[in-house]
N, C-alpha and C positions, 0 to 999 in steps of 0.2 A: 467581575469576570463573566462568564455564561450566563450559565441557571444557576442561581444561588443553591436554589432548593435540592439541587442534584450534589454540589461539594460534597456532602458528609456523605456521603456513601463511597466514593470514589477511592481510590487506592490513598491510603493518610500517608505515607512517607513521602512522597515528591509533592504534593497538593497544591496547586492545582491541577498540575500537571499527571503526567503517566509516568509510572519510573522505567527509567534510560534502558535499552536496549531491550524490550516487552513488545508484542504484539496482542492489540485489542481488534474480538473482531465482532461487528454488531451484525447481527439479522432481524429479518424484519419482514411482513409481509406485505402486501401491494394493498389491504385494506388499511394498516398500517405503517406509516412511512416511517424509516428510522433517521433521516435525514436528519433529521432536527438535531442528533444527537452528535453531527458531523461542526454543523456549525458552533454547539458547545465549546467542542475541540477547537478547532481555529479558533476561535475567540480570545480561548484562555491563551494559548500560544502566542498570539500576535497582543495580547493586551502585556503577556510578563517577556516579552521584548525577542522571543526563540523565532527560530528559522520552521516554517510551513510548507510544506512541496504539496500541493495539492495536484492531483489526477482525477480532471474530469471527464468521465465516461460514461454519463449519467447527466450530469449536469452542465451547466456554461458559465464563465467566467461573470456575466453580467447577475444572473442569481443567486450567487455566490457575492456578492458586491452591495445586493439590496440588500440580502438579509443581515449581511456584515453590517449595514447601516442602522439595523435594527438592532442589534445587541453592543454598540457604539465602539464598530471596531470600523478602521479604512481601509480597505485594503489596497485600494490606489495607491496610498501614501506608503504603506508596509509593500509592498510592490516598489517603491521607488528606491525607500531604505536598501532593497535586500533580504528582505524578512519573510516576504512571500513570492513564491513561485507557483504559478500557474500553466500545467500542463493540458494540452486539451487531448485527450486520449486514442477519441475517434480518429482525427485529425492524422496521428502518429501512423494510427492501423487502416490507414488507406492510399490505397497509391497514388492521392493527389498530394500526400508529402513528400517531400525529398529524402529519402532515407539515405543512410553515409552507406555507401556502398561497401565500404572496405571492410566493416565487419561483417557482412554475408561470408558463409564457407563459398570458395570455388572452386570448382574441380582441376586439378592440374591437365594440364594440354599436354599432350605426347605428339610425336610429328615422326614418324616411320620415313627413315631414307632409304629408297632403295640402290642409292651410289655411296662410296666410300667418298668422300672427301677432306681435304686439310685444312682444318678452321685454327686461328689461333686464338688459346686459351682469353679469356677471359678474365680480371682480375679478381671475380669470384670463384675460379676455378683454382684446381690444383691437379697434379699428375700424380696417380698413384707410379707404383712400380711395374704393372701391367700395362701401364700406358693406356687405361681409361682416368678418364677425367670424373675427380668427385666435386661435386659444387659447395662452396663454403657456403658455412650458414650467414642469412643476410644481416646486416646492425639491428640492435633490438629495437632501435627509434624504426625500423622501414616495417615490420613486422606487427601487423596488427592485432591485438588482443583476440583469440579464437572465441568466436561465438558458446553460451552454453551449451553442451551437446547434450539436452535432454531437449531445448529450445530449438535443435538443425530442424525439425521438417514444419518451424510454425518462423519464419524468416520475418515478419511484421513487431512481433513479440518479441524477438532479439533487437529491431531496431527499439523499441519501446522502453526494453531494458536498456537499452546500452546510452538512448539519450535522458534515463531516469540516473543512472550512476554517472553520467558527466555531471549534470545537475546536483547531484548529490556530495558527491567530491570536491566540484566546486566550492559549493555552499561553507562546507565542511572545513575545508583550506581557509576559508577568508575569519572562521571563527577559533584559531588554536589561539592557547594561552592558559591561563588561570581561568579567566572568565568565557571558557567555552560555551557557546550555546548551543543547546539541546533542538534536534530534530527532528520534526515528525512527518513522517511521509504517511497520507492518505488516498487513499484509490476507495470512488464515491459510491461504484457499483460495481460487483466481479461479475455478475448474473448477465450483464451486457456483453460479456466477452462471451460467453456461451451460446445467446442469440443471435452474434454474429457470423457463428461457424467453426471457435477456434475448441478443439476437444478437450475435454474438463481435465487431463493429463496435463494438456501443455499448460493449463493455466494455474493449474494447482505448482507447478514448474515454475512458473514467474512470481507465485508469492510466496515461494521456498529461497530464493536467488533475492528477492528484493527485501525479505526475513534478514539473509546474512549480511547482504549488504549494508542495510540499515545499519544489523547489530555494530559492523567493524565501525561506525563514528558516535557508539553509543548512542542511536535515536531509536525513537520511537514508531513502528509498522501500526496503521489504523485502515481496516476496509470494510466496505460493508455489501454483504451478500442477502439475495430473498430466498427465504427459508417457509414458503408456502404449503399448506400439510399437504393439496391437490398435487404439486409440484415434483412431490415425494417422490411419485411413482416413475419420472424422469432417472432414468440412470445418472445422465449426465450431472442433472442438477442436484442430486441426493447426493449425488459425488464429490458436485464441488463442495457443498457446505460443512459434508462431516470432514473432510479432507482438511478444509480453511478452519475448522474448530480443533480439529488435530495439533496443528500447528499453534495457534494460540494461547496466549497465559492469562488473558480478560474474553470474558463472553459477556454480549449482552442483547438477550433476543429480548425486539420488542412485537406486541400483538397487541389484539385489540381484546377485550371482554369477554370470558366465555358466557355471558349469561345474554350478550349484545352489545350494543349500542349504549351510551347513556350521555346528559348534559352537561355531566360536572364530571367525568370521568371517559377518558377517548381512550385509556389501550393500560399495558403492564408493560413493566420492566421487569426483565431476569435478570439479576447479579450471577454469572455463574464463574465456576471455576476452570481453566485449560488445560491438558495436561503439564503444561509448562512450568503456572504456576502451583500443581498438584509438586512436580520433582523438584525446583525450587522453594518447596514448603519444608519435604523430604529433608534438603539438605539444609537446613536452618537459616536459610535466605532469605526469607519475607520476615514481619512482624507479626504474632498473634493479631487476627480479627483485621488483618489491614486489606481483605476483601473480602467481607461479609456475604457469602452467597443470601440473597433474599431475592422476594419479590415486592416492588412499588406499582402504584398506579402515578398516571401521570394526566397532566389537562395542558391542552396547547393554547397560549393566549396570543394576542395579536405581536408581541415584543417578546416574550418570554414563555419558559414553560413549566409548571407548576410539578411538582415530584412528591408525593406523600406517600407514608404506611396506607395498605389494604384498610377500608373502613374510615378513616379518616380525610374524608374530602369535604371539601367547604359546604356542599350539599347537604353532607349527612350530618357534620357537625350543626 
């Protein structure tokens, strides 16, 4: 699978995997990168045969492809299957894409006459008894699905979503039966959407919408946001994080050493708790101990990444 060394810590009932319908969300800061902990994910997904929707807004399909080659997963080949999906994010949110027009709101057009004239009715129309015309409602096939309307004044993010849930639906469809496969949809960096322009409201809005969406095919939400201490003092960005932690049932910030730097050890891991999986605990939903809040240290190798207890790195041993 992934990191061996990382398994046993990870949630024990679905293992390797994340259990169905959960959002995990990792932070990380720019001296440490949590990335690594993306390719874990994919890995294990694509080696136990599951469907991957990956969203890069951070990354690009080709680094995602080498690194897949280094933990001996293909994603060309899981690509061909059906198994991975590769969205490129930027791409979506800029107007050198073609976005589907028809899910935009548009404003209805009124046309003021200032002559009485005799048009005949329509076969969407009908005649009241005053002898104004009411317009029938149109086929539900002509009638486009109405944009989120937390999402109306961020128009790029509704197309984003709305070609994330065709995607998704898709996917979804081609795996019914006994032998369902489980989904996971990941988005590589949210902190990119906020240096783009779009405000920490709308965004926090798209992974509240892409939350339930997942939930209704039973799959699994994974994103990962920078959670930098300097960064803090950003409204926006303090915003997005505790907002995206809110929402969440897996935390897992990673950092680098408070004492520094060192050779046999590059940064910690938090196992933390979400509120999610706090009301799910509540309500006798999880297993005892089946995410142990701790903290690990880790060491990043050329192929893999090493995961131990505090004190015990190959250094010290």
């Amino acid at each position: 699978m992934g990191y061996a060394s990382l398994e046993p810590h990870l949630p024990s009932s679905h293992a390797p995997l994340l259990p169905p319908g959960t959002f995990l969300s990792i932070s990380d800061t720019q001296a440490s990168d949590g990335n690594f902990l993306l390719h874990h994910f994919i890995s294990n997904y694509i080696k136990a045969d599951q469907n991957v929707v990956l969203v890069g807004l951070a990354g690009i399909l080709v680094h995602y492809t080498m690194v897949g080659r280094k933990l001996g997963v293909n994603l060309a080949t899981a690509r061909t299957k059906g198994n991975f999906q590769f969205v490129d994010g930027l791409t979506q949110l800029t107007d050198y894409a073609a976005p589907n027009k028809e899910y935009l709101a548009k404003p209805v057009e009124t046309k003021p006459s200032s002559t009485t004239t005799t048009a005949t009715p329509s076969p969407n129309t009908t005649t009241s008894t005053m002898g104004a015309r009411i317009a029938r409602p149109a086929a539900a096939t002509a009638t486009p699905p109405a944009p989120p309307k937390v999402l109306s004044y961020s128009p790029k993010l509704v197309d984003l979503y709305k070609a994330l849930e065709e995607i998704i639906q898709d996917t979804a469809s081609k795996t019914t039966g006994p032998f369902q496969k489980q989904l996971v949809l990941i988005l590589d960096d949210l902190s990119v959407l906020l240096n783009c322009g779009w405000p920490c409201r709308d965004v926090l809005a798209l992974v509240r919408y892409l939350k339930l969406l997942v939930a209704k095919v039973n799959g699994t939400l994974i994103t990962l946001v920078h959670a930098d201490g300097l960064m803090a003092e950003e409204v926006s960005q303090d915003g997005l994080v505790k907002g995206v932690f809110y929402e969440a049932d897996y935390i897992v910030d990673v950092r680098g050493l408070d004492s520094g730097g060192s050779r046999d050890v590059h940064g910690q891991l938090s196992l933390l708790h979400g509120p999610g999986y706090l009301l799910r605990q509540r309500a006798g939903q999880v297993r005892e101990n089946e995410w142990p809040a701790l903290t690990l240290h880790y060491k990043i190798l050329d192929n893999n990444v090493e995961v131990f207890a505090k004190g015990y790195s190959s250094g010290v041993l």
